[in-house]
DOTI-222961 format. One line per field, with one value per residue: residue number from 1; residue in three letters; chain; z, x, y of N, C-alpha, C in turn. Coordinates in Angstrom, 1 decimal, decimal comma. Layout:
REM DOTI-222961
num: NUM ...;
residu: ALA ...;
chaine: A ...;
nzz: Z ...;
nxx: X ...;
nyy: Y ...;
cazz: Z ...;
caxx: X ...;
cayy: Y ...;
czz: Z ...;
cxx: X ...;
cyy: Y ...;
END
This chain:
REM DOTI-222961
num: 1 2 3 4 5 6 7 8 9 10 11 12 13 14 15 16 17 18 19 20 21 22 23 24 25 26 27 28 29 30 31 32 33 34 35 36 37 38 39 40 41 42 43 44 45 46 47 48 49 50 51 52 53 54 55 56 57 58 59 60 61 62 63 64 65 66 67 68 69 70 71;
residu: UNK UNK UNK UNK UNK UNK UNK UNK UNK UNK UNK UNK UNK UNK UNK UNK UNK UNK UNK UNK UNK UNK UNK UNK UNK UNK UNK UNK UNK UNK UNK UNK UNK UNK UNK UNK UNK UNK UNK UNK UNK UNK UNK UNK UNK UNK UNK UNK UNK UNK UNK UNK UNK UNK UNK UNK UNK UNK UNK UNK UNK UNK UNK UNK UNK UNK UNK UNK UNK UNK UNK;
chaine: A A A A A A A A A A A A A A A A A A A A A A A A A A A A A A A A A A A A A A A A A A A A A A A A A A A A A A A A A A A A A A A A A A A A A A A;
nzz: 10,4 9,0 9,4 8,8 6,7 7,5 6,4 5,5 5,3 2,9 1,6 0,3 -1,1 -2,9 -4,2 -5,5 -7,0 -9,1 -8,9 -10,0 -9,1 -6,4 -6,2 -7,3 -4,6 -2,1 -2,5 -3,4 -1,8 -1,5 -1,1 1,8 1,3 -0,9 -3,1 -5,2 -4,3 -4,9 -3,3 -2,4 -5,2 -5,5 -3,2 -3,4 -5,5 -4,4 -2,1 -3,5 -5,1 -2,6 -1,7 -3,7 -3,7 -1,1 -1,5 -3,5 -2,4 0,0 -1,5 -2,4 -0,5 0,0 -1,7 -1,7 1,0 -0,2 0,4 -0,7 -2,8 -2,8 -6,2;
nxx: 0,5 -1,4 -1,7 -5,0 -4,7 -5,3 -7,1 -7,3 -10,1 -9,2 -7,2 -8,3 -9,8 -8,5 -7,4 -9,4 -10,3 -7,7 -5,5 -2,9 -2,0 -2,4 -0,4 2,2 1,9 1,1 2,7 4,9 7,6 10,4 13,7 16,2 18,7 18,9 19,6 18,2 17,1 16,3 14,6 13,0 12,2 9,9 8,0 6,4 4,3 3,6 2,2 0,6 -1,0 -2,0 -3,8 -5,5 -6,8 -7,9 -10,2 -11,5 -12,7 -13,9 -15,6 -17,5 -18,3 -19,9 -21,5 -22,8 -24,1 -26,3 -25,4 -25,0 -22,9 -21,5 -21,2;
nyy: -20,7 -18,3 -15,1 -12,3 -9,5 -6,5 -3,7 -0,5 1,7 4,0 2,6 0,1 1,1 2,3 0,3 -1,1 1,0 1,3 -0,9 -0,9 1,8 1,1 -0,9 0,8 2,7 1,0 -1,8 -1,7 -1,1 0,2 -0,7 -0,2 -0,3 0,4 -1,7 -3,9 -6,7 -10,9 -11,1 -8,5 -7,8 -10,1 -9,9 -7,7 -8,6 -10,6 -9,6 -8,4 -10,5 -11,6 -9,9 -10,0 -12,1 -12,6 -10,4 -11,4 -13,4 -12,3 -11,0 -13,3 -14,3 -13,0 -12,6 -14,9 -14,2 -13,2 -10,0 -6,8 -4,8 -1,5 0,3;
cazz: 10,4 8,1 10,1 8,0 7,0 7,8 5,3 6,0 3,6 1,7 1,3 -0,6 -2,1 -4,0 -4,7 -5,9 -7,9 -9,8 -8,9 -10,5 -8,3 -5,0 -6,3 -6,4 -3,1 -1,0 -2,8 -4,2 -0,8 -2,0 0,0 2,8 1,3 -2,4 -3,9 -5,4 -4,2 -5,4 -2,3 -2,1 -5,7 -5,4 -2,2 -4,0 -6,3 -3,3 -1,9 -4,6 -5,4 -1,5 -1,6 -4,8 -3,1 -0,1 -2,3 -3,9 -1,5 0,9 -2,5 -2,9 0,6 0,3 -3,0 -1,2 1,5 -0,7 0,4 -2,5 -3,0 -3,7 -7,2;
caxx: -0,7 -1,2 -2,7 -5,3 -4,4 -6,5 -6,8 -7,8 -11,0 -9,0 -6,1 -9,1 -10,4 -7,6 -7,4 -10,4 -9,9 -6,7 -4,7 -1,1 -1,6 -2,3 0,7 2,8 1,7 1,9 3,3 6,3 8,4 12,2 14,5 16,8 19,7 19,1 19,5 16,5 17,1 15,1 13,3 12,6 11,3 9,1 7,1 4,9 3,6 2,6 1,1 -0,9 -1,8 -2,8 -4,7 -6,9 -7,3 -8,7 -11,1 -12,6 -12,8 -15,1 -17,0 -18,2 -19,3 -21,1 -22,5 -23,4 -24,8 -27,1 -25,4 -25,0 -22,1 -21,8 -20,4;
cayy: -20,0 -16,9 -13,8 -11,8 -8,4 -5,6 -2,7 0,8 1,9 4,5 1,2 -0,7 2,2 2,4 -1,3 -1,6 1,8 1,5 -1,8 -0,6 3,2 0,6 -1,5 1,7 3,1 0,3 -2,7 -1,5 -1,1 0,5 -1,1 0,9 0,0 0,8 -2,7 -4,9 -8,2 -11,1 -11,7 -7,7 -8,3 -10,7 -9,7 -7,0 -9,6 -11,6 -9,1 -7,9 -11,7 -12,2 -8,6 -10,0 -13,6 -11,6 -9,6 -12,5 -14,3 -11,3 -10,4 -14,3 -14,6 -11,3 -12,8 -15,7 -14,0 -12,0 -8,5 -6,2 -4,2 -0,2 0,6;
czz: 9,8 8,6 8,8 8,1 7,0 7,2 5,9 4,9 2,6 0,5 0,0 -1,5 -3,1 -4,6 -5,6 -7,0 -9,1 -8,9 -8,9 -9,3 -7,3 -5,1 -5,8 -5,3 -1,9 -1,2 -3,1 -2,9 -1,7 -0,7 0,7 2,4 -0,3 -3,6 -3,4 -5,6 -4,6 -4,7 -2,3 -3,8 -6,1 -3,8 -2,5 -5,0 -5,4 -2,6 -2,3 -4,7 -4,1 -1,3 -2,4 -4,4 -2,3 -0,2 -2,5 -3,4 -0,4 0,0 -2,5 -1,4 0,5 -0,8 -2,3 0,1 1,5 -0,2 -1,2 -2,2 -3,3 -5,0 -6,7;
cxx: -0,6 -2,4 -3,2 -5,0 -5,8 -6,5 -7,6 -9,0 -10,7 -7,8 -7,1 -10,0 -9,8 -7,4 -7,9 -11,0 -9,2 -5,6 -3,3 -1,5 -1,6 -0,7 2,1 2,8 2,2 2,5 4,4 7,3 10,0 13,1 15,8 18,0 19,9 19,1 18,3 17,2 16,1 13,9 12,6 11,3 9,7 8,1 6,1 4,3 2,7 1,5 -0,1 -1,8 -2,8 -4,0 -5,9 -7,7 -8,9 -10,0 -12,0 -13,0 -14,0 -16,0 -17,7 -18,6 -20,2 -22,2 -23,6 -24,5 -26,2 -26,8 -24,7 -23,6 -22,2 -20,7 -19,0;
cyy: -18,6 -16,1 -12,9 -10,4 -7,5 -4,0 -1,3 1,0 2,5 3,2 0,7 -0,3 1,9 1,4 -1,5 -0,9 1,4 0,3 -1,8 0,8 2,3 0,2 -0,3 2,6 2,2 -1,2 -2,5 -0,9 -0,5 0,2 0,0 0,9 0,5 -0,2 -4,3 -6,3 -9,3 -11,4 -10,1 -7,7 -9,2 -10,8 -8,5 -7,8 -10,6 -10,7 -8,8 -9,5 -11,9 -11,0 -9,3 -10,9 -12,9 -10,7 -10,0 -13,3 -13,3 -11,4 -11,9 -14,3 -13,9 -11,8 -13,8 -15,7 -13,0 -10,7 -7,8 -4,9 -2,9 -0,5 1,2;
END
């Protein structure tokens, strides 16, 4: 079962901003020991993919529920 994450408003600000600034803020984790393993690489890509999922997936309900979005 996959628990939904829960984003703060400036988090999706920025998202929904500038995509690569979210990615390097809070996608891009540097690992504690200094070396980019491939699993450490490949978990900001998921992220970001499950972030966009997540996105489009709110905005088409919202479409569908007739609410309208700010710019």
């Amino acid at each position: 079962m996959e628990t939904k994450m829960e984003w703060s408003r400036t988090r999706r600000d920025l998202f929904l901003k500038c995509p690569r600034a979210w990615y390097l803020r809070y996608g891009h984790p540097t690992p504690p020991n200094g070396i980019n393993d491939v699993q450490s690489n490949r978990r900001p890509w998921d992220l970001m993919l499950r972030a966009m999922k997540e996105i489009l997936i709110e905005r088409l309900e919202d479409l569908r529920e007739q609410k309208q979005w700010s710019p």
